[in-house]
N, C-alpha and C positions, 0 to 999 in steps of 0.2 A: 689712650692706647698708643703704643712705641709703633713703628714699621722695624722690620728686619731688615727693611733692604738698607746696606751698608751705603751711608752718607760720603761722596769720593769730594775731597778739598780740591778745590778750584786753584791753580798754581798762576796761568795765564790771565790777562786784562784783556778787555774785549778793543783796546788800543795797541795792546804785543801783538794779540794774534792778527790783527789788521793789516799792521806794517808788515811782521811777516810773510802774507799774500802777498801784499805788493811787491815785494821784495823779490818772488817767487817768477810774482806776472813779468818782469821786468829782465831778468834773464831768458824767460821761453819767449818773449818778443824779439829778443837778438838773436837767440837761436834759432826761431824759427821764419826769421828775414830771409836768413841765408839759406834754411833749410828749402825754401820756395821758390827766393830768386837770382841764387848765386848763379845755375845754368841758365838759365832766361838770358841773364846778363852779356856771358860768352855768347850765346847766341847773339844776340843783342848787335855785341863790338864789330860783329865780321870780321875779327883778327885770326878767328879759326875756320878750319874746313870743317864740313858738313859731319866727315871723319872724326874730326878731329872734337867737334861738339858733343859726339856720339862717345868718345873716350872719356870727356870729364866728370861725368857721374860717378867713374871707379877708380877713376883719379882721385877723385874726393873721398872715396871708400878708401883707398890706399895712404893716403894722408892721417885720414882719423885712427885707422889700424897703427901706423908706425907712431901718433901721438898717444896711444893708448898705453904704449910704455909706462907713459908719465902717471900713468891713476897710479898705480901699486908706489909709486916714488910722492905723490900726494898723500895718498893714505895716510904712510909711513909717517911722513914731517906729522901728523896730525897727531899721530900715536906718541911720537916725540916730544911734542910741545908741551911743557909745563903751563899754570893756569896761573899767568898772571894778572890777574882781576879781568881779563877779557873774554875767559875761558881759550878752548884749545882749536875752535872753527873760525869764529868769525873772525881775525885774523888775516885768514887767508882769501877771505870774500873781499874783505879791504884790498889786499897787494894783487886783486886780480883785476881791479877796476880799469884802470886806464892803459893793461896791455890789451883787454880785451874791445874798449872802444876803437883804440889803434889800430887793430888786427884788421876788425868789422869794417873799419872805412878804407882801408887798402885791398882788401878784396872783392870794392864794386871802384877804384880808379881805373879809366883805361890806360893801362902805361902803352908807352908806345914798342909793344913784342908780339911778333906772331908765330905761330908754329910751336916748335919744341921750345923757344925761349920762354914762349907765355904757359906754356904747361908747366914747364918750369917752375917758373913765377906761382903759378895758383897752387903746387903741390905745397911748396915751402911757406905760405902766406898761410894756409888751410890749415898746414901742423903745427905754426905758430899758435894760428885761431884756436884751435883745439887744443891745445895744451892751456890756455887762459882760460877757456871757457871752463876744463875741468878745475882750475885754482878754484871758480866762483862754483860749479856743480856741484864740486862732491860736499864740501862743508853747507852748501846753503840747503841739500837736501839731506844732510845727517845733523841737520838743527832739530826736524822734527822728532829724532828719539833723544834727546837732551834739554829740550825746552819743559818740559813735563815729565813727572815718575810715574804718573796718572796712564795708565792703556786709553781708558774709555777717553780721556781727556786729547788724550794723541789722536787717537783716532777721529776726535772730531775736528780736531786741530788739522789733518792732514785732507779730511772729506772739503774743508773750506779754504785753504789756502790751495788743494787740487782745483776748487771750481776757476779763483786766481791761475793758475799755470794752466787751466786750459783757455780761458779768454786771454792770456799774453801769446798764445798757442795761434790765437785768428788774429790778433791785435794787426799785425803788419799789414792786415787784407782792408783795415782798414784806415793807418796812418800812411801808406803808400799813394792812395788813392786823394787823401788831403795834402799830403804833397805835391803832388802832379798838379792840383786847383790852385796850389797857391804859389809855386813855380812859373813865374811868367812864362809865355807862351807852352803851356805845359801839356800833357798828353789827356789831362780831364780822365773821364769815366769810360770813354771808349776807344780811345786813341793808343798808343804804342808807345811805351815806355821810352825814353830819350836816355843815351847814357848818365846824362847829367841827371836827370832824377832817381837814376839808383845811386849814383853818390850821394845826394841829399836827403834821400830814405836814409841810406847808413849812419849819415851822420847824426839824421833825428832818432830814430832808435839808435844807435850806439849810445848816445848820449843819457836819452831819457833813460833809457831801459837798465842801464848800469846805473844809474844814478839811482832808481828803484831798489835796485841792490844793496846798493851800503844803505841803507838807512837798516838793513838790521844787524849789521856792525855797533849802530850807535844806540838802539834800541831796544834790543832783542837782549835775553838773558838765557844762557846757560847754565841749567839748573838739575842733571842728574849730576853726581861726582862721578869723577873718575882720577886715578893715577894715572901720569905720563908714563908709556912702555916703550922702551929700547928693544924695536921687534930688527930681528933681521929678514931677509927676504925668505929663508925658508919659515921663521915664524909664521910671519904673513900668511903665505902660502898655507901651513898646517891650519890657520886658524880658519882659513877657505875653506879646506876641505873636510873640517871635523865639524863644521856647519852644515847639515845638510838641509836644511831649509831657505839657506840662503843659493845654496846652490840649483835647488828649485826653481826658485824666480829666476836664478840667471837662464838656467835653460830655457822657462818660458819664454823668455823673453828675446832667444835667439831662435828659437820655434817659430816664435810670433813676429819677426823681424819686419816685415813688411805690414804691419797692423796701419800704423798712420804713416805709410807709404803713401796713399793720398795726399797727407799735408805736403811733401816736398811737389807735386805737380801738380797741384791745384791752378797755377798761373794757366800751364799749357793747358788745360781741360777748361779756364774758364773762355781763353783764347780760343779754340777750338770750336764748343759748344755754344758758346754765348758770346763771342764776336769780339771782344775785348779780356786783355790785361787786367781791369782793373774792374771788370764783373768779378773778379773774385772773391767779392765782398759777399756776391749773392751767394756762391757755395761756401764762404767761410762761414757768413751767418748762419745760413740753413744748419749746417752743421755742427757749429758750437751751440745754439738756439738746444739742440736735442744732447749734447756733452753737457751744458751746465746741470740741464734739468737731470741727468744722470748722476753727474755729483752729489747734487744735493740728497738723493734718493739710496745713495749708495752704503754713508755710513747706517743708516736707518734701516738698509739690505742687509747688512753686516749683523746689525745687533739682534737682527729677527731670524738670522740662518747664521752663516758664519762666512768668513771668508771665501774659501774651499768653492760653498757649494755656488755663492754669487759668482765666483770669476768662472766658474765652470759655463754656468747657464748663460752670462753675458757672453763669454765666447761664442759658444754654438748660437746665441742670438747675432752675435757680428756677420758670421758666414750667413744667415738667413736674410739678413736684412742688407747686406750687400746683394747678394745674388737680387733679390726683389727690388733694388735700387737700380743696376744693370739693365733688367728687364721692361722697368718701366719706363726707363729713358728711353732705350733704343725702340720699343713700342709703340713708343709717343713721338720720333723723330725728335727727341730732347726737349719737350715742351715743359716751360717752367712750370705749368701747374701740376706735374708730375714730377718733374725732378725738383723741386722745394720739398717736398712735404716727404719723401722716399730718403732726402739724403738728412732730414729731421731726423726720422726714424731710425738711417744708419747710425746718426751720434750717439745716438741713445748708448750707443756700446762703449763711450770710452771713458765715462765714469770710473767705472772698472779698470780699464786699462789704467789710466793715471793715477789712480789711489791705491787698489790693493796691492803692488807692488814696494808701494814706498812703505805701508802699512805692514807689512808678511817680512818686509828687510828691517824695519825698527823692532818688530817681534825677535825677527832672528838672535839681532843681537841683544836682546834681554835672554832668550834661551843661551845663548853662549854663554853671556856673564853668569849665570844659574850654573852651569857643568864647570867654569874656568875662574869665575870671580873677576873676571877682566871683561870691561866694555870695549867694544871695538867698533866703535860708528865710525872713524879713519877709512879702515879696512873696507867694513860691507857694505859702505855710500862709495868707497871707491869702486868695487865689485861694479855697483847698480849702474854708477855712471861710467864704467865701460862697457858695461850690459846695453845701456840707452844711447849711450855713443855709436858704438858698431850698429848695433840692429838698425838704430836709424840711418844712418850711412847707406846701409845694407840696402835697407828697402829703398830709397831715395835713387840709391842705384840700379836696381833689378826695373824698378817702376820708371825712372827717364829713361833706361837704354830701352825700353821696350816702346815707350812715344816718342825717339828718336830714331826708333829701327825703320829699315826699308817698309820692313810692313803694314807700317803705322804711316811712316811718311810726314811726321809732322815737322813744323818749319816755326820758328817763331818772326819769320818775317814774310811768311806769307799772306793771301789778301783775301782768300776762302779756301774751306776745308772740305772732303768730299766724305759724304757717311761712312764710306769705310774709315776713312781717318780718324772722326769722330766717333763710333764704333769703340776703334784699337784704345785712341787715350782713354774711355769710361771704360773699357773692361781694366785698364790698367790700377784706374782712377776708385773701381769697387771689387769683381772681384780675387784677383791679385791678394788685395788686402785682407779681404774675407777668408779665403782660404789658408792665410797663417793665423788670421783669428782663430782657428777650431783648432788648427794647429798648436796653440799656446797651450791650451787645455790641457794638454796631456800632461806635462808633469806636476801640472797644481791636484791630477787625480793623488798621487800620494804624500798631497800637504796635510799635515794632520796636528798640525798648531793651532787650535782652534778651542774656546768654548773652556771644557774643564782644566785640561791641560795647559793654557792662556793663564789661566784665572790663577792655578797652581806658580808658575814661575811666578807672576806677579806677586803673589803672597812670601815664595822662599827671598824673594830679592829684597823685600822689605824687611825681612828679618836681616838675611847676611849685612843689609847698611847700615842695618840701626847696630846690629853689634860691633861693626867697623868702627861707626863714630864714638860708641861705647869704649873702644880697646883705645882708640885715639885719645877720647879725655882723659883715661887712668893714666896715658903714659905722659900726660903733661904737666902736673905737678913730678914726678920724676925729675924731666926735664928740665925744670925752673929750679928746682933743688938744686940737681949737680953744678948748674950755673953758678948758684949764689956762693957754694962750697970754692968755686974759682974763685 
């Protein structure tokens, strides 16, 4: 007796899909260095005032804004690029390597500037950083809809290389802390950061972390087709806008702005609450501990409902399980046996957050290609990562000025914290965050790519290629003819 259910070809080796995690983990580790401890840092130097400390979170918001220019100018080269056996991404994952180690380690030097010189200094350092980082973003996140023609195949591909970006997401909480131990006279597990071990953090992830990178330059295979398109910026632009499903996520995703808001103050709150810098390991763990097991759970979520209905319910679960995260801390006077196993729980939510995003934007552009006949993973991984660029800015900034505000009072060279200070950074630290989580929600209410619809492009696309390659071979005995008549 046959099964009906449709047998889907395996395209990926359980070695591609590998590397490509690592690959994945190895950028959100440098990303998320700085996203943690680039203000710690200034803090840190004393080269700024109090003021002036309280400024550089929107400094850095203003930096990533003015390098955001550059995504639609990446896209574009991507949409350009003819495929000469490397394909049209990985390319530019390669020419991003060594400006973005560069960047990473000059923006934990202390130079010798203070004041407006050194603001100076970090705005232009920070738009450099961000303009490299999106050379490596946007093609190493718009590999996942050209690695595979396969949906369901993508999808698990993107469930398992997400559980990768989010442990490169804690990685720092705890390659910082084995720096410090092996950093002569170093600041160990409860001591205070030294300027010289943030430069030696940067340079170990700089290094490592980009180096995880190119291995899927040399690895990894590019395998939907596409033609190189000569877009101009209003192309570009129409092709944004005649997508409206991609447009969706972006909104979400500027809704949700402050989702892993957390991650960028994690140091101050573990500082805070738990007496050290480099407890941060304890809430990175806690936290990723309940992200992985989300991941893993989430393409499984997907295949049993759909998209739509999981990023709905994890949301209104974020805001739940922040507020209850909140509660139990400050009820407990922050006692670990209740804040371990509450900020568990909170993770539980960003399975969701890190995958159905990347997933709903590789959809996207299979629906595009289905109405235009033209792929556009340039374009709508440039979107995503200036979608991911800003919000995280965003929230990184709303969430440090508010534990750097009078009202908070926090100091990162202070010697004790008083409950109310401790208080401000966890309300900051959950729910802040919580409340753009339900916030996201809203415009995934009229996503409706899902399920039959899904199933439908994926069927017309496999036909419009195969008759593509079809019209391709008739015209190449043509071709060979009128040569030989030369």
């Amino acid at each position: 007796m046959t099964s009906d259910k449709p047998q889907h070809k395996k395209y990926m080796s359980f070695k591609e899909l590998l590397i490509y995690s690592i690959g994945l983990f190895g950028l959100q580790m440098v990303i998320f260095y700085l996203n943690a401890y680039q203000v710690e840092f200034y803090s840190t130097t004393k080269r700024l005032t109090s003021a002036e400390v309280f400024a550089v979170p929107f400094l850095i918001l203003a930096a990533k804004i003015v390098s955001a220019v550059f995504d639609p100018v990446i896209g574009n080269l991507i949409e350009r690029t003819p495929d000469r056996g490397k394909g049209k991404l990985k390319p530019f994952i390669l020419y991003s390597s060594l400006p973005l180690v560069a960047f990473t380690v000059m923006l934990f030097i202390d130079v010798p500037l203070n004041g407006a010189g050194l603001l100076a200094y970090i705005f232009i350092i920070t738009t450099l950083w961000s303009m490299a980082m999106t050379m490596a973003d946007v093609p190493s996140q718009a590999m996942s809809a050209v690695l595979t023609p396969d949906s369901d195949e993508r999808t698990n591909l993107i469930g398992f290389s997400g559980t990768f970006r989010s442990v490169g997401q804690a990685a720092p909480y705890v390659v910082v802390p084995l720096v410090c131990l092996i950093v002569p006279g170093g600041a160990g597990i409860k001591g205070a950061l030294s300027i010289g071990e943030y430069l030696w953090s940067a340079l170990a992830i700089g290094i490592i972390g980009t180096a995880m990178l190119t291995l899927i330059y040399f690895f990894n295979k590019e395998r939907v087709p596409y033609r190189a398109e000569k877009m101009t910026l209003k192309d570009m632009f129409g092709a944004i806008k005649s997508n409206k499903y991609l447009l969706l996520v972006m909104l979400s995703y500027f809704l949700g702005f402050a989702r892993q808001g957390a991650m960028a103050i994690q140091v101050q709150t573990a500082n805070a609450i738990l007496g050290g810098q480099n407890l941060i390991i304890i809430l990175g763990i806690s936290t990723a501990a309940g992200t992985m097991i989300s991941m893993a759970l989430t393409p499984l979520l997907i295949k049993k409902f759909d998209e739509r209905k999981v990023f709905i319910a994890m949301s209104v679960y974020g805001f739940v399980s922040s507020v209850a995260a909140f509660y139990a801390g400050t009820q407990t006077n922050f006692n670990l046996g209740a804040l371990i196993p509450t900020l568990f729980l909170m993770g539980l939510q960003f399975g969701a957050v890190n995958i159905m995003p990347m997933v709903m934007v590789a959809d996207s552009v299979d629906y595009y290609e289905s109405k235009t006949g033209k792929r556009t993973e340039g374009v709508a991984y440039a979107v995503l990562s200036f979608s991911v660029k800003v919000t995280l800015a965003l929230g990184a900034a709303v969430c440090l000025a508010a534990v750097f505000s009078d009202a908070v009072g926090y100091s990162a060279t202070a010697e004790e914290y008083s409950f109310e200070t401790k208080r401000g950074v966890y309300f900051s630290y959950t729910i802040i965050p919580g409340i753009t989580s339900l916030l996201a929600a809203i415009p995934i209410l009229f996503y409706d790519l899902t399920g039959k619809k899904k199933r439908d492009i994926s069927a017309t696309l496999e036909i419009m290629r195969a008759e593509s390659e079809a019209k391709a071979k008739e015209a190449l005995p043509e071709t060979v003819s009128e040569e030989n008549d030369g």
